[in-house]
Structures are given as structure tokens and as C-alpha cells.
C-alpha positions in Angstrom: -17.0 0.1 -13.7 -15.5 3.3 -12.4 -13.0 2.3 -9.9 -11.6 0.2 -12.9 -11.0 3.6 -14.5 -7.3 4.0 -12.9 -6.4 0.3 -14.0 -7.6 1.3 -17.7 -5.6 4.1 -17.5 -2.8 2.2 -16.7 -3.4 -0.3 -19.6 -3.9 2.1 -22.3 -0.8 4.1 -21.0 1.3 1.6 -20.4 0.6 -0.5 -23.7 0.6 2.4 -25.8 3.1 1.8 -28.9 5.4 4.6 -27.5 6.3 3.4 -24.6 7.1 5.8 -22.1 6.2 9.0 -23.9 3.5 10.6 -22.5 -0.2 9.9 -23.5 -3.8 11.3 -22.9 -7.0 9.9 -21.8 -10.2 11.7 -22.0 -13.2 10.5 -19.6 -16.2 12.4 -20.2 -17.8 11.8 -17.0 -17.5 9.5 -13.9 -14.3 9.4 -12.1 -13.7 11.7 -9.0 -10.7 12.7 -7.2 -11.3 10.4 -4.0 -11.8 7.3 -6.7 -8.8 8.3 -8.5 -6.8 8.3 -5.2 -7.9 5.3 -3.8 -7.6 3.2 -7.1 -4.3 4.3 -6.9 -3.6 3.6 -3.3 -5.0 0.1 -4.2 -2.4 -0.8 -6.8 0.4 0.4 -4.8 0.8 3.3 -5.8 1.7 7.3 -4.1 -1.1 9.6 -4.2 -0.3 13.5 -4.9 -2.4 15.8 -4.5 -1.3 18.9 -6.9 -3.9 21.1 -7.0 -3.2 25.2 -6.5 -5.6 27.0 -4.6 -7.6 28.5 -7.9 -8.4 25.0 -8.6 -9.4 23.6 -5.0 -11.9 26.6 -4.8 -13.2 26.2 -8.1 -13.8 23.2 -7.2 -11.5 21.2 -9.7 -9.0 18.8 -7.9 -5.5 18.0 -9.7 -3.6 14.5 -8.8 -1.0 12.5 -9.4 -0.4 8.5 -9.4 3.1 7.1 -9.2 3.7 3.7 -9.0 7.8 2.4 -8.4 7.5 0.4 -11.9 7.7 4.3 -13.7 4.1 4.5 -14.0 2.9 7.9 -13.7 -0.4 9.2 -14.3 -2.0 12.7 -13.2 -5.8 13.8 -13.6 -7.4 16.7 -13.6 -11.2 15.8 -12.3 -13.5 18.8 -12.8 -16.4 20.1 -10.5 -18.9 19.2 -13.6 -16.8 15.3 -13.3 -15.1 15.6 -16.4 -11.5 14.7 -16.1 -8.6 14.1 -18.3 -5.6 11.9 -18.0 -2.0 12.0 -19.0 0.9 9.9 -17.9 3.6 7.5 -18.6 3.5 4.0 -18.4 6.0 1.8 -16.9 10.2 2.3 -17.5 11.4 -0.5 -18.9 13.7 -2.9 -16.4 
């Protein structure tokens, strides 16, 4: 169920009713920053890690998912695995 998380993301994002505004998903627990990255890799996306120095020693990782259809999603995953979600989904062509 988790490395399905990204694809979710994607979903919701991209079939939001405003379509490329930005949105915001909440996972309580579950995802971390190496599942993140390679459900992204997976779809074809560019993985971006983002994360300043406070965060990589607190233990929180920052990154970002682009994809080339406009997709773009960024998640904060927290040492305690929370992790929150915002992005875009895909431009219109």
C-alpha cells in the first residue's frame, strides 16, 4: 500500500477540481523519503532533494517530484514518518 502513496498523490492532485492550483495532502504515517523518491523515479519522474541542513540533521528530509506532464509534487517526510504533500497536477496540453 505505501509505495502506491506517490501515485495517490498524483491522482488526488491531478484530479482536483482546480486544476493546476496547488493542493495539499496529509499522510499521517507511512511514507519515507527513499519511497517517495523511488515512486517517483518509477513514474518517470526527477527526484530533488531540497532539504537545508536544519532539516537533514533533524532528521526531516524535504523532496520534490517533477514529472514533464507539469506534475509537481514536494513532501516534507518527518523523522516521527509524518509527511505532508503539496503540488500541482499536470498542465494542460
Amino acid at each position: 500500500m505505501r509505495p502506491l502513496f506517490l501515485s495517490i498523490a498524483i491522482v488526488v492532485l491531478a484530479g482536483s477540481p482546480a486544476f493546476a492550483t496547488d493542493n495539499t495532502l496529509v499522510k499521517p504515517k507511512g511514507l519515507t523519503a527513499s519511497q517517495f523518491s523511488s515512486n517517483c523515479q518509477n513514474q518517470g519522474g526527477m527526484v530533488t532533494d531540497v532539504s537545508s541542513r536544519t532539516d537533514r540533521s533533524a532528521g526531516n528530509r524535504v523532496i520534490t517530484c517533477d514529472k514533464t506532464n507539469g506534475t509537481h509534487v514536494t513532501c516534507q517526510v518527518n523523522r516521527d514518518g509524518t509527511s505532508e504533500c503539496a503540488g500541482r497536477g499536470p498542465t494542460r496540453q
